[in-house]
N, CA, C and O atoms as a GROMACS GRO file, in nm:
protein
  308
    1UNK      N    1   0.250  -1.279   1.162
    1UNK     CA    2   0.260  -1.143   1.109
    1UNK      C    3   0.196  -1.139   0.970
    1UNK      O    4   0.208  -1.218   0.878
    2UNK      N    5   0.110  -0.999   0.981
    2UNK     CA    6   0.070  -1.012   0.835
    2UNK      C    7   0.169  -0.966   0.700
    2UNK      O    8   0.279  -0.914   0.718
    3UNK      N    9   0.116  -0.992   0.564
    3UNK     CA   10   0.260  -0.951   0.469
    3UNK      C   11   0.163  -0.854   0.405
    3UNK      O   12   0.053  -0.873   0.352
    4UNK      N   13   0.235  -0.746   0.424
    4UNK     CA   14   0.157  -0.602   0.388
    4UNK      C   15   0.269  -0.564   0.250
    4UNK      O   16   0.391  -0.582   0.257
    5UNK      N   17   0.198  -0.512   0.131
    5UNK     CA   18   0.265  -0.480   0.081
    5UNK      C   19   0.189  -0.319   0.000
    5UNK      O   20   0.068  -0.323   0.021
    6UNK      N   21   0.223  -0.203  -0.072
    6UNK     CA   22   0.234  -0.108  -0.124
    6UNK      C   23   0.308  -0.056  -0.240
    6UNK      O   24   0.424  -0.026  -0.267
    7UNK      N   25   0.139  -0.055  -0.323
    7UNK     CA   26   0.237  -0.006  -0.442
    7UNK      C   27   0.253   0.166  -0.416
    7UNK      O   28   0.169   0.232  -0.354
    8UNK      N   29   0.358   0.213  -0.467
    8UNK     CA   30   0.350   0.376  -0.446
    8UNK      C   31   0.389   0.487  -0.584
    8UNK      O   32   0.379   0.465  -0.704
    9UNK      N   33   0.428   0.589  -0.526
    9UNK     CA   34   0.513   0.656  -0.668
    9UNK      C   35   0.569   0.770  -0.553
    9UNK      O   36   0.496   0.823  -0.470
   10UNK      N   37   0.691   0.791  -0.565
   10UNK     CA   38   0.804   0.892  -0.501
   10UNK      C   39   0.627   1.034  -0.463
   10UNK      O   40   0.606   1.091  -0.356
   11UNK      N   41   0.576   1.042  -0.538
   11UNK     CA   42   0.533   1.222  -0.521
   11UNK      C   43   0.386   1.217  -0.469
   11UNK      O   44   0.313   1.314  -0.450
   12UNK      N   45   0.350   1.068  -0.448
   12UNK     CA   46   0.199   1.073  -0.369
   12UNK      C   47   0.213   1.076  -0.224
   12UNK      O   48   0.270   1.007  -0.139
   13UNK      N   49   0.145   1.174  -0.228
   13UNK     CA   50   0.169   1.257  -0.038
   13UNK      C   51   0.045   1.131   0.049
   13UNK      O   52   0.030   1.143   0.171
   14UNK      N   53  -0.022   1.038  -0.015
   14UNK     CA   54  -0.136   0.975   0.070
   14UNK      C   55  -0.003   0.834   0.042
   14UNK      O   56   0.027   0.790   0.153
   15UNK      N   57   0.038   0.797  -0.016
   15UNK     CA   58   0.162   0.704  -0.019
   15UNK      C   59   0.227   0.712   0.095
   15UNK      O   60   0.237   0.611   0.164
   16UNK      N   61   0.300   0.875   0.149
   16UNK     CA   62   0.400   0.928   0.247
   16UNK      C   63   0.339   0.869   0.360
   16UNK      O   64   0.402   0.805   0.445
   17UNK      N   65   0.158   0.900   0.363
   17UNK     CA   66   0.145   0.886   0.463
   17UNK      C   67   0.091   0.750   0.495
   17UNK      O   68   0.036   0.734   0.605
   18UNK      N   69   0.098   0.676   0.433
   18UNK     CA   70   0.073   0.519   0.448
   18UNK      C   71   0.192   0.489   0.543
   18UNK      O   72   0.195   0.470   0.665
   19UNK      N   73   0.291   0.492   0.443
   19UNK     CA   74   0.433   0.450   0.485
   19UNK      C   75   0.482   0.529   0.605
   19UNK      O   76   0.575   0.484   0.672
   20UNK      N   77   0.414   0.664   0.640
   20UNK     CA   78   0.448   0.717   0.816
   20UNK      C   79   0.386   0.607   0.894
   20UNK      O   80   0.450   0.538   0.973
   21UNK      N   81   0.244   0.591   0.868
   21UNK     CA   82   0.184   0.526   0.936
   21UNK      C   83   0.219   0.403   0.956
   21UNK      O   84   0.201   0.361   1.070
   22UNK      N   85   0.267   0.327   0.876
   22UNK     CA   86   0.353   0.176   0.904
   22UNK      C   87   0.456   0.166   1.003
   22UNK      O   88   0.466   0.076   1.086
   23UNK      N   89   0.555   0.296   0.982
   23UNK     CA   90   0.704   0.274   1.064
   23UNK      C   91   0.630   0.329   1.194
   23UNK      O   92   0.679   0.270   1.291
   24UNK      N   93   0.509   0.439   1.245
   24UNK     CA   94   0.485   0.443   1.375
   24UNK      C   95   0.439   0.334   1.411
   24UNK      O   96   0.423   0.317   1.532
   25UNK      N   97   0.407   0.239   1.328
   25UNK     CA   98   0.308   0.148   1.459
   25UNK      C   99   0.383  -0.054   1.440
   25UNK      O  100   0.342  -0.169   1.461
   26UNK      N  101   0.563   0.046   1.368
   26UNK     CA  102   0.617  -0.090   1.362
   26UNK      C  103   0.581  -0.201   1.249
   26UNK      O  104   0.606  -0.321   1.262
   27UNK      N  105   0.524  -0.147   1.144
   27UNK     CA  106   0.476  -0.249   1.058
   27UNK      C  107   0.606  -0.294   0.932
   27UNK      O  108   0.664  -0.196   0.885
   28UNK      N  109   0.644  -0.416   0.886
   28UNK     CA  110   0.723  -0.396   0.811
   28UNK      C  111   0.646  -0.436   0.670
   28UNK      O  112   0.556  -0.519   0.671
   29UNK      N  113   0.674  -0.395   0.593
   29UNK     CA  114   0.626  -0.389   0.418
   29UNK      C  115   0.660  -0.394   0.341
   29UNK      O  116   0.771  -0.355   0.376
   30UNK      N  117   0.674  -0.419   0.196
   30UNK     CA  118   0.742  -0.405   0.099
   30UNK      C  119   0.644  -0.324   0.005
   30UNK      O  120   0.522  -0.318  -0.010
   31UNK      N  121   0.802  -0.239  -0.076
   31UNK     CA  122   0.747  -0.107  -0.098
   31UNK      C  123   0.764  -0.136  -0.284
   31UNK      O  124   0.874  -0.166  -0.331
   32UNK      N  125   0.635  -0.120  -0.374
   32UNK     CA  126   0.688  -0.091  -0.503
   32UNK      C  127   0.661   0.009  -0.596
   32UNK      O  128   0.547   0.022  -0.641
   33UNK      N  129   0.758   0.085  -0.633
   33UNK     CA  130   0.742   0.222  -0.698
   33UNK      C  131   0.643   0.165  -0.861
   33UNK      O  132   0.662   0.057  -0.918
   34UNK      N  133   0.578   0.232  -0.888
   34UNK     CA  134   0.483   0.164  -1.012
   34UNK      C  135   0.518   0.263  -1.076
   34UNK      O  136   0.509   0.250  -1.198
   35UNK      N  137   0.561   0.373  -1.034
   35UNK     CA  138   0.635   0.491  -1.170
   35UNK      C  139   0.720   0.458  -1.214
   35UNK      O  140   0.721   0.501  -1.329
   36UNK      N  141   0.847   0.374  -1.183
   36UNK     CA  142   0.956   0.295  -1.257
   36UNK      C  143   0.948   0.167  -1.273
   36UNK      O  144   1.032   0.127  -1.353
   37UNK      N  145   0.860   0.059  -1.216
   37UNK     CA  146   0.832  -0.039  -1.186
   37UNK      C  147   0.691  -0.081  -1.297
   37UNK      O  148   0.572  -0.085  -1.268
   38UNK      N  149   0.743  -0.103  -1.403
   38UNK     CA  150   0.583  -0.165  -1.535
   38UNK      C  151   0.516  -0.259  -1.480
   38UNK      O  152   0.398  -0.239  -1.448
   39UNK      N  153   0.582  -0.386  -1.457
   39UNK     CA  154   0.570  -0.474  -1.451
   39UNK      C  155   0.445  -0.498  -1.274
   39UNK      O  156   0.341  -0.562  -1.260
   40UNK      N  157   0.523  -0.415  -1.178
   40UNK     CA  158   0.442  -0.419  -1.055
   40UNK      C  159   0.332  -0.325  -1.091
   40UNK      O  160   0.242  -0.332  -1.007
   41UNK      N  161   0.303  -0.230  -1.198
   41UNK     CA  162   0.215  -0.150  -1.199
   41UNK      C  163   0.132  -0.214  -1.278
   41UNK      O  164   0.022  -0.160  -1.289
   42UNK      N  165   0.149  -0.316  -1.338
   42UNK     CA  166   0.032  -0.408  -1.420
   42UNK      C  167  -0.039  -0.484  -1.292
   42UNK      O  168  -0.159  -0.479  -1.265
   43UNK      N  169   0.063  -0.554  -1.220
   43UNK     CA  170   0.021  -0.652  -1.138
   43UNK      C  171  -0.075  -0.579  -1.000
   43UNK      O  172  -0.139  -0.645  -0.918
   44UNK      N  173  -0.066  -0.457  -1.003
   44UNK     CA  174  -0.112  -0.375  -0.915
   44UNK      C  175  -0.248  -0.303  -0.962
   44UNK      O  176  -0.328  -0.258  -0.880
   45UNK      N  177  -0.267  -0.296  -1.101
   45UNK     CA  178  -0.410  -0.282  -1.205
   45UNK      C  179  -0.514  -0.404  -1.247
   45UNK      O  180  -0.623  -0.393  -1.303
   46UNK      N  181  -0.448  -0.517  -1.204
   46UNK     CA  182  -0.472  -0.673  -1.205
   46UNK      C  183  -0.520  -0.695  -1.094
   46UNK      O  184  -0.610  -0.778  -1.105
   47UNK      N  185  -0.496  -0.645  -0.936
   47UNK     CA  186  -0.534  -0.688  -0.854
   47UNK      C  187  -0.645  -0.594  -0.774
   47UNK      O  188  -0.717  -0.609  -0.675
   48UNK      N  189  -0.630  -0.526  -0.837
   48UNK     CA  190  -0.688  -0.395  -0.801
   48UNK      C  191  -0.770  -0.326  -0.842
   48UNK      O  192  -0.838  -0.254  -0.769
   49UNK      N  193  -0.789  -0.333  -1.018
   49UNK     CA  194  -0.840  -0.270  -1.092
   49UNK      C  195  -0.817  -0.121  -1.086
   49UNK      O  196  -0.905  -0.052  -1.137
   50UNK      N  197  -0.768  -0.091  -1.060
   50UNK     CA  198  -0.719   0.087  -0.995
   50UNK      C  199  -0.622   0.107  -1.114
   50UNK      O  200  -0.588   0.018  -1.192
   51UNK      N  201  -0.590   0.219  -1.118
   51UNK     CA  202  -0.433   0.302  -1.188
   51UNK      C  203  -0.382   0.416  -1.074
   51UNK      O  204  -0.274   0.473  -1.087
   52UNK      N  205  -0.477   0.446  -0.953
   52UNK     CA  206  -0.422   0.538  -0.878
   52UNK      C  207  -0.371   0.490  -0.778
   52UNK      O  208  -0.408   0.373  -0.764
   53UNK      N  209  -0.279   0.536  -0.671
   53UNK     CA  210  -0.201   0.499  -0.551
   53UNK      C  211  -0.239   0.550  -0.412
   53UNK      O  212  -0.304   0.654  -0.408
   54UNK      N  213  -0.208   0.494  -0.308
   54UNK     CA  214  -0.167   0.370  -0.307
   54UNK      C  215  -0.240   0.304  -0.312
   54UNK      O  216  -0.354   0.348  -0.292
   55UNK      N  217  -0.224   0.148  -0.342
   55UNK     CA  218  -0.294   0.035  -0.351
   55UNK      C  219  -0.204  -0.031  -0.247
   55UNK      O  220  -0.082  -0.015  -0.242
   56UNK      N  221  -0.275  -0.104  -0.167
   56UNK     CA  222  -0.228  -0.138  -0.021
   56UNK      C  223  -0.230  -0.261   0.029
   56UNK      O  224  -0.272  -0.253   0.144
   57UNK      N  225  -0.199  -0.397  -0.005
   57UNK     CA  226  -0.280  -0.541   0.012
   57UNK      C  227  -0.208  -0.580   0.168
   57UNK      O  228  -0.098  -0.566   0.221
   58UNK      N  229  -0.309  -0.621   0.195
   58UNK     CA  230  -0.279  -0.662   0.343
   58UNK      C  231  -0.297  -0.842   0.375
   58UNK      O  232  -0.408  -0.865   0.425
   59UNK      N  233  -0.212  -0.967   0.355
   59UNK     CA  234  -0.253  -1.074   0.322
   59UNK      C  235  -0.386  -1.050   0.209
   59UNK      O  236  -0.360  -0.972   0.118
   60UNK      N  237  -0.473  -1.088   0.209
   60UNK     CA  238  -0.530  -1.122   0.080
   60UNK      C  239  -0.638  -1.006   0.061
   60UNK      O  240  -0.714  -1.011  -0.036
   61UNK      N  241  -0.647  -0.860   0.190
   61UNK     CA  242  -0.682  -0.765   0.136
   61UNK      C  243  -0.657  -0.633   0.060
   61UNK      O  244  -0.565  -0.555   0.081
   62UNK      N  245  -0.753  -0.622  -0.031
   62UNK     CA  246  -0.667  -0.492  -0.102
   62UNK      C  247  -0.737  -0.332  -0.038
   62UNK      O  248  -0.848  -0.313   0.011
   63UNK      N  249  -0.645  -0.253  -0.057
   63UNK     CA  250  -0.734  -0.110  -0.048
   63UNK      C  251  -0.649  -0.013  -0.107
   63UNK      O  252  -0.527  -0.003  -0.093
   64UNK      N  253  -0.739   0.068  -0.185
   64UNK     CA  254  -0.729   0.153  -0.234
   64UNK      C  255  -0.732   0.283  -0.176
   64UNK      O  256  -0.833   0.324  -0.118
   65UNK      N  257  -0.594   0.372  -0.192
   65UNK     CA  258  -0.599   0.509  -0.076
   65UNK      C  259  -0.535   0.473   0.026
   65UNK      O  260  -0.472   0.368   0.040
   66UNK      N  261  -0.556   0.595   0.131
   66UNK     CA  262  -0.495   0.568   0.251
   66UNK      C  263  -0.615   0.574   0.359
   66UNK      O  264  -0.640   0.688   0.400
   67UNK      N  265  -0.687   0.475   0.407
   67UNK     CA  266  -0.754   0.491   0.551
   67UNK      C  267  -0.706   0.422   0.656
   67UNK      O  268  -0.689   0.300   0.649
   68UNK      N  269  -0.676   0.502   0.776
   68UNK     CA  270  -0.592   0.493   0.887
   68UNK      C  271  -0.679   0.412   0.958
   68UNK      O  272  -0.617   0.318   1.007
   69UNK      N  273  -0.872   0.406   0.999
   69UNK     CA  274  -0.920   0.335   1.034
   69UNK      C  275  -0.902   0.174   1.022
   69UNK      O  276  -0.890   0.080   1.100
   70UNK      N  277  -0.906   0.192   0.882
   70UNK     CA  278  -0.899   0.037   0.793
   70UNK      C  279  -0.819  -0.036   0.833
   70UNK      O  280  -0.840  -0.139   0.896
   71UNK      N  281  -0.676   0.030   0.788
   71UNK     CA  282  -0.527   0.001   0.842
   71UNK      C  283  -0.542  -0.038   0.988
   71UNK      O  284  -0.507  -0.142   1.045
   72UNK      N  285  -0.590   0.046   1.026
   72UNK     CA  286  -0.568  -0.046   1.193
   72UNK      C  287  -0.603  -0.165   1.233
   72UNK      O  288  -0.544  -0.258   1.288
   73UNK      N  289  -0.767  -0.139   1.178
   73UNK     CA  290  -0.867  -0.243   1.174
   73UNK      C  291  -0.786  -0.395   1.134
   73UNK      O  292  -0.758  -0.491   1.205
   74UNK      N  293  -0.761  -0.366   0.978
   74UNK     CA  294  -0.690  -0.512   0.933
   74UNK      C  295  -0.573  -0.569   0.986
   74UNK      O  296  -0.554  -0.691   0.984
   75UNK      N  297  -0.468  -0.460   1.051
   75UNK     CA  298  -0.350  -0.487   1.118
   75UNK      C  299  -0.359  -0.513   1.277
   75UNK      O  300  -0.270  -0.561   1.347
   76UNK      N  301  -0.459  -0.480   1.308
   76UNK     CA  302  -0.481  -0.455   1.499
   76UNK      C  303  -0.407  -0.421   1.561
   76UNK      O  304  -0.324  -0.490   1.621
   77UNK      N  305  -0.423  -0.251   1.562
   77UNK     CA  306  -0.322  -0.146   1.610
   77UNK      C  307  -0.422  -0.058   1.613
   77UNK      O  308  -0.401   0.058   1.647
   0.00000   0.00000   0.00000
């Protein structure tokens, strides 16, 4: 299984829909809010170079946004 993880913030609607898209197709993830969370929001500008959400690492890939193609692609679904 891959270890998918997501940084997010409560009010990004492309976040919502990451995280719909995970629980339909069974994916489990770990979720980190970077609006209360400093520390994951550095480590998430570090890996990413980004400040916007979501940032999405999938084992050792990152993506920026939400593409449902991608997501499938890297997860095989």
């Amino acid at each position: 299984m891959k270890k998918v993880m997501i940084f997010s913030t409560p009010t990004c609607g492309y976040c919502k829909m990451a995280k719909d898209f995970f629980a339909e197709h069974g994916i489990e993830y770990a979720e980190y809010n970077v609006a209360t969370d400093a520390g994951k929001r550095q480590e998430m500008m570090e890996k990413s170079g980004q400040m916007g959400v979501p940032v999405i690492m999938i084992d050792d890939e990152i993506l920026v946004g939400f593409n449902e193609d991608k997501l499938k692609e890297l997860l095989g679904v």
